[in-house]
N, C-alpha and C positions, 0 to 999 in steps of 0.2 A: 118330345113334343107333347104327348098325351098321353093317359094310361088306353091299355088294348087287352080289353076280354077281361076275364072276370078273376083269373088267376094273379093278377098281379104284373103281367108283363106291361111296358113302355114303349111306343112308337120310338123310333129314334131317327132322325134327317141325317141321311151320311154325305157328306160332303169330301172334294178330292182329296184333301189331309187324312182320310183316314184309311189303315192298312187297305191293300188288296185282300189279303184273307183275315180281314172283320171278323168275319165267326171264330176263328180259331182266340179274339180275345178272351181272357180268363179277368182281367180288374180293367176299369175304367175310373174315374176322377170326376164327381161330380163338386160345381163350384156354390158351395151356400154360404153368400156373402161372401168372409174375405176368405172363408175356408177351402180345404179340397179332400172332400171325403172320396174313402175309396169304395167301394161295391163290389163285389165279387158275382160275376156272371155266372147262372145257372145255364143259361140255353139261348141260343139266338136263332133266329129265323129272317132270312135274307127274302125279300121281295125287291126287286128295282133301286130306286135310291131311297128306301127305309128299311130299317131292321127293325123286328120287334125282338128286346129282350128282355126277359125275365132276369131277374137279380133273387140274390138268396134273401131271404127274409123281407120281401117283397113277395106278399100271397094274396091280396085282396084288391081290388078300385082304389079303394079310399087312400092304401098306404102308396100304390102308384102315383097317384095324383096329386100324393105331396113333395114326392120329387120330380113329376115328370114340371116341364118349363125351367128345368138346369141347365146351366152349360155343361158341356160334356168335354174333358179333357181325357189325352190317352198320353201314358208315360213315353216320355222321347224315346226312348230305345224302340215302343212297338211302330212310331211310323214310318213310314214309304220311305226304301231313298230316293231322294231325286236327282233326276239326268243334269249333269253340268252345265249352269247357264240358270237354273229351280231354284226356288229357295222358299222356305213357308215366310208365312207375314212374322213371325216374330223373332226372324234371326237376324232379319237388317236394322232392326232397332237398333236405334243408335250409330249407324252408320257413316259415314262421312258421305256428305255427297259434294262432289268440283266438275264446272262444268268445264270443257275443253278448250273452248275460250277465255271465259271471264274468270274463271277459278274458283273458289272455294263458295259453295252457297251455304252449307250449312249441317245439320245433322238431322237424321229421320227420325221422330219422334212418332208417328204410327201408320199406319198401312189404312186408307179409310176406302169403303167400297162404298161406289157411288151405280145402285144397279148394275150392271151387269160389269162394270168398272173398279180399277182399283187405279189407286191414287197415292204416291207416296207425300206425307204430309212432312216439309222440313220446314225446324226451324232455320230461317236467316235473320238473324240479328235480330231476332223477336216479333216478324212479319212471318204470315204462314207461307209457304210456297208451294201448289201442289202441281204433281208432275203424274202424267199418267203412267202405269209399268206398262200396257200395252200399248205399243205403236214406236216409232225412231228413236226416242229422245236417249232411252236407256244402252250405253253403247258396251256398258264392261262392268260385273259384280266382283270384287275380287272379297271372296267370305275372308281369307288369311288377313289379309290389311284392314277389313271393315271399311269396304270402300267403295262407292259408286260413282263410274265416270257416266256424265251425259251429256250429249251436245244440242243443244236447246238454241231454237232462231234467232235471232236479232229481237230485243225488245222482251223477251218473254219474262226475264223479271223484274219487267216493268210493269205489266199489268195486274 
């Protein structure tokens, strides 16, 4: 988010993707442009839902401040598993989605949060279609197949 204090540490926003025991990370992934540098954790300090960490050769404001406003990626293996039925936004990419009805709408091309909302966005035949992940619609993820069954009202992709 920012740089924090005069050493060089970085505010960080932790959001549910990221481990339950955060501190115990040792490298994180920042995104500059197309790249993904790694950074190597000196020390982290947990407050609420921000951490401030210090990175090594990260010692002053200035050099904070040119990385803090990164995206911040963590290597697959370190995050969370999730309970069956979970799934992060970027494992359904590319998904199939058929609804129980009408059959085949199309494939998920991304996950878009809409406030406090997530939306999966597919294409159908080159028209967007988007489906909320919370509430009825979503009846079945099967990750092995790449597959999402939903049963969706009368009319809804028609509007």
């Amino acid at each position: 988010m920012k740089p924090h204090g005069l050493k060089g540490e970085v505010t960080v926003s932790i959001d549910k993707d990221c481990p339950n025991d955060f501190a115990s990370l040792q490298t994180i992934f920042l995104q500059k442009g197309s790249q993904f540098v790694p950074y190597f954790i000196e020390s982290i300090s947990l407050k609420g839902d921000k951490a401030f960490v210090k990175f090594e050769d990260v010692n002053n404001p200035e050099t904070a401040t040119q990385i803090s406003k990164h995206a911040i990626y963590l290597p697959m293996k370190e995050r969370p598993k999730l309970v069956r039925g979970e799934f992060y936004d970027d494992e359904i990419i590319g998904f199939t989605v058929t609804d129980e009805t009408s059959g085949l709408i199309g494939k998920v091309v991304e996950i878009v949060h809409s406030g406090p909302n997530k939306l999966l966005a597919i294409d159908n035949q080159g028209k967007e279609v988007l489906i909320p992940i919370n509430g009825p619609f979503i009846t079945r993820i099967t990750k092995i197949r790449s597959e999402i069954i939903v049963s969706l009202p009368e009319g809804f992709l028609d509007i």
